[in-house]
Structure formats: C-alpha cells, structure tokens
NUBA-52479 format. One record per residue: x, y, z of N, C-alpha, C in turn; residue in three letters. Coordinates in Angstrom, 1 decimal, always signed. Layout:
BEGIN
{rec {X, Y, Z}, {X, Y, Z}, {X, Y, Z}, ALA} ...
//
This chain:
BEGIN
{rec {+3.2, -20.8, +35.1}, {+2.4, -21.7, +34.2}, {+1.0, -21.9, +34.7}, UNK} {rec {+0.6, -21.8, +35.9}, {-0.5, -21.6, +36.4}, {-1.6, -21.0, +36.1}, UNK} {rec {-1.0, -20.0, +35.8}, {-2.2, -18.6, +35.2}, {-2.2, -18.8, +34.0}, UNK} {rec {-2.0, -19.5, +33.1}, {-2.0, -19.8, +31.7}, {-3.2, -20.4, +31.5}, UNK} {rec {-4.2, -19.8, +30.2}, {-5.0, -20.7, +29.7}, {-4.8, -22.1, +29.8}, UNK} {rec {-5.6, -23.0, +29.3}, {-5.5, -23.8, +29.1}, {-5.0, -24.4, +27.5}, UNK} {rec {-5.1, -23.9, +26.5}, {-4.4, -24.3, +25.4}, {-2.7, -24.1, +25.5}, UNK} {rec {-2.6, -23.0, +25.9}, {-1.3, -22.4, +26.3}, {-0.5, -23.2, +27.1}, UNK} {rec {-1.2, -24.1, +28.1}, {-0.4, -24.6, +29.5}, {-0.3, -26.4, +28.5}, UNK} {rec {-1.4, -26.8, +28.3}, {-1.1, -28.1, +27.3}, {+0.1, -27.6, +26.6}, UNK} {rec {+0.2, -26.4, +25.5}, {+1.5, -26.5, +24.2}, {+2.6, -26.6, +25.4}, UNK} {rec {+2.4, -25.6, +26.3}, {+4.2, -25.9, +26.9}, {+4.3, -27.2, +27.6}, UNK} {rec {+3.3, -27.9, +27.9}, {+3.7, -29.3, +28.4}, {+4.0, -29.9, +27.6}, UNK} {rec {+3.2, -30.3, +26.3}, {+3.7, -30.8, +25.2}, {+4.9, -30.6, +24.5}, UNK} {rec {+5.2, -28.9, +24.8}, {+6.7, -28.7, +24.0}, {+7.8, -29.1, +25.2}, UNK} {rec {+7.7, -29.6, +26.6}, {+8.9, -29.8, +27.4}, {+9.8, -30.9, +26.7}, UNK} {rec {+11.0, -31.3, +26.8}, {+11.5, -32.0, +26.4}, {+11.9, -33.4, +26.8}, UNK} {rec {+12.1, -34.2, +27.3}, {+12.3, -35.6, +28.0}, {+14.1, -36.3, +27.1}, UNK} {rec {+15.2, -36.4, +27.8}, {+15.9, -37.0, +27.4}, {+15.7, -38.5, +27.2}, UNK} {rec {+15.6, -38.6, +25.7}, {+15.5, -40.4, +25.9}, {+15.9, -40.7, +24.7}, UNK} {rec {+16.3, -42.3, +24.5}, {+17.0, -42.6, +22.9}, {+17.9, -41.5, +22.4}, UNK} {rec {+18.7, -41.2, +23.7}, {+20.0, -40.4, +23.1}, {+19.7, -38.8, +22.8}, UNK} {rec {+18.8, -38.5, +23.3}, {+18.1, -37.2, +22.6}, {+17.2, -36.6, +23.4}, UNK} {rec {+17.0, -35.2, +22.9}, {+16.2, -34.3, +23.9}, {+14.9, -34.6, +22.6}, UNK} {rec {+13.6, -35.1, +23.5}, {+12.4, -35.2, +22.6}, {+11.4, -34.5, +23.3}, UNK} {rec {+10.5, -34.0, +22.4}, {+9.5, -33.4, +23.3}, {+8.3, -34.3, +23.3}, UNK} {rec {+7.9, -34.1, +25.3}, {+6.8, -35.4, +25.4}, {+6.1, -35.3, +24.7}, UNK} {rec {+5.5, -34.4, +24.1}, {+4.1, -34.9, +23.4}, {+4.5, -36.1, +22.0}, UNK} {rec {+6.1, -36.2, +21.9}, {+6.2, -37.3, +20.9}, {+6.6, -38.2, +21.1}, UNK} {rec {+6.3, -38.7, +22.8}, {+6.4, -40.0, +23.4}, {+5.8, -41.0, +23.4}, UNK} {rec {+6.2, -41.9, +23.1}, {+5.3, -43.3, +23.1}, {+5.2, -44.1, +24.3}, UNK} {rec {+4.4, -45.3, +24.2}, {+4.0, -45.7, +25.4}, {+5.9, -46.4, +26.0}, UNK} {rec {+6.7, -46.8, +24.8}, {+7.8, -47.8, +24.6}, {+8.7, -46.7, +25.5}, UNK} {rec {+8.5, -45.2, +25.1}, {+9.4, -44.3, +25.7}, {+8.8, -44.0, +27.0}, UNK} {rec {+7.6, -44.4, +27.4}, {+7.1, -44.0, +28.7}, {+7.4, -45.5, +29.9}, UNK} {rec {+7.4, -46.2, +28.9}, {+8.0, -47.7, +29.7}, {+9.5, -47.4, +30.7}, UNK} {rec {+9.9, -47.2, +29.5}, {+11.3, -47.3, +29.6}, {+11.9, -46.3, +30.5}, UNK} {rec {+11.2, -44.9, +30.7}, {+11.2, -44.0, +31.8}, {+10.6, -44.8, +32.8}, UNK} {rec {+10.1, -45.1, +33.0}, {+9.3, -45.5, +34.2}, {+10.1, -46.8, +34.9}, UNK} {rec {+10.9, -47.7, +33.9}, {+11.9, -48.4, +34.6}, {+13.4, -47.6, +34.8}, UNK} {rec {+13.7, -47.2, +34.3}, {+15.1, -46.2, +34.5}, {+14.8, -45.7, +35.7}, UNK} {rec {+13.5, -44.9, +36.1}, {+13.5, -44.1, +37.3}, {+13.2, -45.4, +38.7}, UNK} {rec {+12.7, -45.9, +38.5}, {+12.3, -47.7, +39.3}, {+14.0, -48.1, +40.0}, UNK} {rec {+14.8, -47.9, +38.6}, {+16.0, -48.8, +39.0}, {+16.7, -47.9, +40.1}, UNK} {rec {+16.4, -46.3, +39.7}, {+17.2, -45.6, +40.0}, {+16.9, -45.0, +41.5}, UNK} {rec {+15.3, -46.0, +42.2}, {+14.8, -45.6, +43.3}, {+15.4, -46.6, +44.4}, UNK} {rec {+15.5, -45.8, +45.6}, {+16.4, -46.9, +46.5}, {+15.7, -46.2, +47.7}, UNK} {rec {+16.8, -46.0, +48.8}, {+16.8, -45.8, +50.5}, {+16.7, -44.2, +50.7}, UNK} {rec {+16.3, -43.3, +51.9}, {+16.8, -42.3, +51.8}, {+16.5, -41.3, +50.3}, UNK} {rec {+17.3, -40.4, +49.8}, {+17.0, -39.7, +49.0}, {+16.1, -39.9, +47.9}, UNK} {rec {+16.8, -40.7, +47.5}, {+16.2, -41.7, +46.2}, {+14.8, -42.3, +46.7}, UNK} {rec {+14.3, -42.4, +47.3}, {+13.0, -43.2, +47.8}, {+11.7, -42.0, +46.9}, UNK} {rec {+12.5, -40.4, +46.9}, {+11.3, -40.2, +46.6}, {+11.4, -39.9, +45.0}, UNK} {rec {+12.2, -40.8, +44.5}, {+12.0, -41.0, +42.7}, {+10.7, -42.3, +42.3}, UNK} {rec {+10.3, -42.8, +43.5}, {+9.7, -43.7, +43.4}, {+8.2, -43.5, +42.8}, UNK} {rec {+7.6, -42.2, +43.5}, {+6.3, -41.5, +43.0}, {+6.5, -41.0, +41.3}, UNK} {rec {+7.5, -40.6, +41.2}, {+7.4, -40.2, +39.8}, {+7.5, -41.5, +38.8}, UNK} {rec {+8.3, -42.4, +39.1}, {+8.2, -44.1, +38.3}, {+7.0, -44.3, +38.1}, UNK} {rec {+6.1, -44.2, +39.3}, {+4.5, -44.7, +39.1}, {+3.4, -43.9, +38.1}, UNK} {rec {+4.1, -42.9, +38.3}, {+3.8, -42.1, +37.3}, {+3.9, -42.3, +36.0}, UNK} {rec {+5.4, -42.3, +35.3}, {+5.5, -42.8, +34.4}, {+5.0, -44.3, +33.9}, UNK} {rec {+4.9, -44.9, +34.8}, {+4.5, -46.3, +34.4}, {+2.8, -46.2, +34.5}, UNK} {rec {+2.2, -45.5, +34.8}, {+0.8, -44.8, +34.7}, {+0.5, -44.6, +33.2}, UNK} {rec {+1.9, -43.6, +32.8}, {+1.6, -43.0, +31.4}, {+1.6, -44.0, +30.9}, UNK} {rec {+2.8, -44.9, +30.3}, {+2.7, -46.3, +29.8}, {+1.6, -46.8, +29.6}, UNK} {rec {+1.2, -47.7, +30.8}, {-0.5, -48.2, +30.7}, {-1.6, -47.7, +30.1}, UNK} {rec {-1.1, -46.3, +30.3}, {-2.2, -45.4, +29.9}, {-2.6, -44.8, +28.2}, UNK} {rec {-1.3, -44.9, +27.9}, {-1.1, -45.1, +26.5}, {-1.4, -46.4, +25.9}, UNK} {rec {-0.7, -47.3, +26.0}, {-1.1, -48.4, +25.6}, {-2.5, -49.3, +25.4}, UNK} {rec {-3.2, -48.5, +26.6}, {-4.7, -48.8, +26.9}, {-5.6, -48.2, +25.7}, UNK} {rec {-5.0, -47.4, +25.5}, {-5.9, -45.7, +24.8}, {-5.3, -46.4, +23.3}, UNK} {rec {-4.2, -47.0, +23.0}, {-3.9, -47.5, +21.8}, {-3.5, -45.6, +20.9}, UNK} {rec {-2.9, -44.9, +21.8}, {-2.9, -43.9, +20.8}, {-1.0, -43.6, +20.3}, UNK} {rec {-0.8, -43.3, +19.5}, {+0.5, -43.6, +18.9}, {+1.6, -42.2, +20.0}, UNK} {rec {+0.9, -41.5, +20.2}, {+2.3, -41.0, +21.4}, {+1.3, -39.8, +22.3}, UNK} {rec {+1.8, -39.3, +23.3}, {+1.7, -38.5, +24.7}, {+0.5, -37.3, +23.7}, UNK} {rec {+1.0, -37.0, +22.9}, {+0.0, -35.5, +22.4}, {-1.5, -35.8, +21.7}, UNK} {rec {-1.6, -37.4, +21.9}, {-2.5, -37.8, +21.2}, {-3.7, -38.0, +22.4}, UNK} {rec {-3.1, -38.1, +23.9}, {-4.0, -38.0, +25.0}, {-4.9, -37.1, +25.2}, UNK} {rec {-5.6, -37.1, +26.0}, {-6.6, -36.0, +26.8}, {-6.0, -34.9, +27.4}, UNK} {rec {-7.0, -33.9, +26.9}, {-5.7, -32.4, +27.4}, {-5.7, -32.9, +29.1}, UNK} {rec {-6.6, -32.8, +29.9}, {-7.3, -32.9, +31.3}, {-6.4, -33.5, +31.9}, UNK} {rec {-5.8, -34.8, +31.1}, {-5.3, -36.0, +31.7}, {-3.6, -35.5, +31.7}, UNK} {rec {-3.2, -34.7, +30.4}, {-2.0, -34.2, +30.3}, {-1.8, -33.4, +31.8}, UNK} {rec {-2.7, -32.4, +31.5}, {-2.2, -31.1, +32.9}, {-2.4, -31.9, +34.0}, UNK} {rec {-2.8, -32.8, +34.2}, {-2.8, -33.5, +35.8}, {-2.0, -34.0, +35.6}, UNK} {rec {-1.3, -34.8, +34.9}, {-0.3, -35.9, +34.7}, {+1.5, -35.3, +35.1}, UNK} {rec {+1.2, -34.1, +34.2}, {+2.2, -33.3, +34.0}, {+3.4, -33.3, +35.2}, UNK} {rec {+2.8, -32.3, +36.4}, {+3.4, -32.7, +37.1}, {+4.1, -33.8, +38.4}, UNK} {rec {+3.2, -34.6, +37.9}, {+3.7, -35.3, +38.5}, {+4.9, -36.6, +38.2}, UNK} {rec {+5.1, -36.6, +37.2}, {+6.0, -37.1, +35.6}, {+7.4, -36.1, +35.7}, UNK} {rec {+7.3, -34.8, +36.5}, {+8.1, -33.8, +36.8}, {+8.4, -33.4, +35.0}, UNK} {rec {+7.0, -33.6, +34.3}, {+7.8, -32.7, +33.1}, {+7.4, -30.7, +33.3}, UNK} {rec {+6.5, -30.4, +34.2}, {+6.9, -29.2, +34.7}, {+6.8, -29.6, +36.5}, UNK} {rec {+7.2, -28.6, +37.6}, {+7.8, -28.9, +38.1}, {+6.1, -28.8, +38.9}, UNK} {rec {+6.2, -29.8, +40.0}, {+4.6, -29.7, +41.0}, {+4.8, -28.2, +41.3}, UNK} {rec {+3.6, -27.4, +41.8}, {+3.3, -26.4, +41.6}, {+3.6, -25.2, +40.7}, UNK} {rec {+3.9, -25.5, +40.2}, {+4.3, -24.2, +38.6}, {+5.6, -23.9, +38.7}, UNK} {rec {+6.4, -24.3, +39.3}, {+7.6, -23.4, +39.6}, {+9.2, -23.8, +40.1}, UNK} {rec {+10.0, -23.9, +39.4}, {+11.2, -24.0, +40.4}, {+11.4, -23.3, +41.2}, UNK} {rec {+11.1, -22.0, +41.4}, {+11.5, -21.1, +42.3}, {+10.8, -20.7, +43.2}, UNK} 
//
C-alpha cells in the first residue's frame, strides 16, 4: 500500500472496514460518536504488560473523535486526505508500515 498513489491509498483506507454497532462499516462512514466509542472500548481494554500497547492506538482514536467533532464534519471520508494517510496507521486501520507480513 505504500507504492500506491495517493487517491488509491486514501480509497483503500476509506474502504477498510471497522467492526462497530454490530457491523462491519467502512471508516470512511464513521462518525465522531463511532470514533468515541472506539477510542473508549480500546482505553478499557488497555492494562499491564501486553495490553499496555493498545494504549497508543486509543489516543488515536480519541484524536479522530476530537478531530471530527472539531472540523464539525458528518463522518471520517469527509476529512483531509493528508490527515487520513497519517492517521491511518496508526488507528491500525491498515497496519504501521504497509504490511502484515
């Protein structure tokens, strides 16, 4: 995903999907309400040891939250491309450096 233009690397961030309200949605039609609520779910789910490093991605999410809500824009695809591909990874909607593998 690296070597990808940039319109190309935004659509597949935008088309990743995020389980939430029961459902696989794709972020770009996340709201700030669904970026909250990620960002506490992963919060609750940070602890000692392992779990410590779910903590960076909460702030993350709770980044997007603010971030939306600030910008007053109705969901994630309505953001700044710039702000998406930085954001991206680190939200783990693709994985830090391009790649599972």
């Amino acid at each position: 995903m690296t070597n990808a233009d940039p319109p190309t690397r935004l659509r597949e961030i935008l088309s990743q999907t995020v389980f939430i309200r029961g459902a696989n949605v794709p972020f770009g039609e996340l709201t700030a309400a669904d970026a909250r609520a990620r960002a506490d779910e992963l919060r609750a789910a940070t602890g000692w040891g392992p779990t410590a490093r779910v903590a960076p991605v909460a702030l993350a999410w709770a980044e997007l939250a603010r971030t939306l809500e600030q910008t007053a824009v109705p969901a994630v695809g309505d953001l700044d491309e710039e702000l998406l591909v930085k954001l991206a990874p680190r939200l783990w909607i693709v994985p830090p450096g391009g790649s599972i593998l």
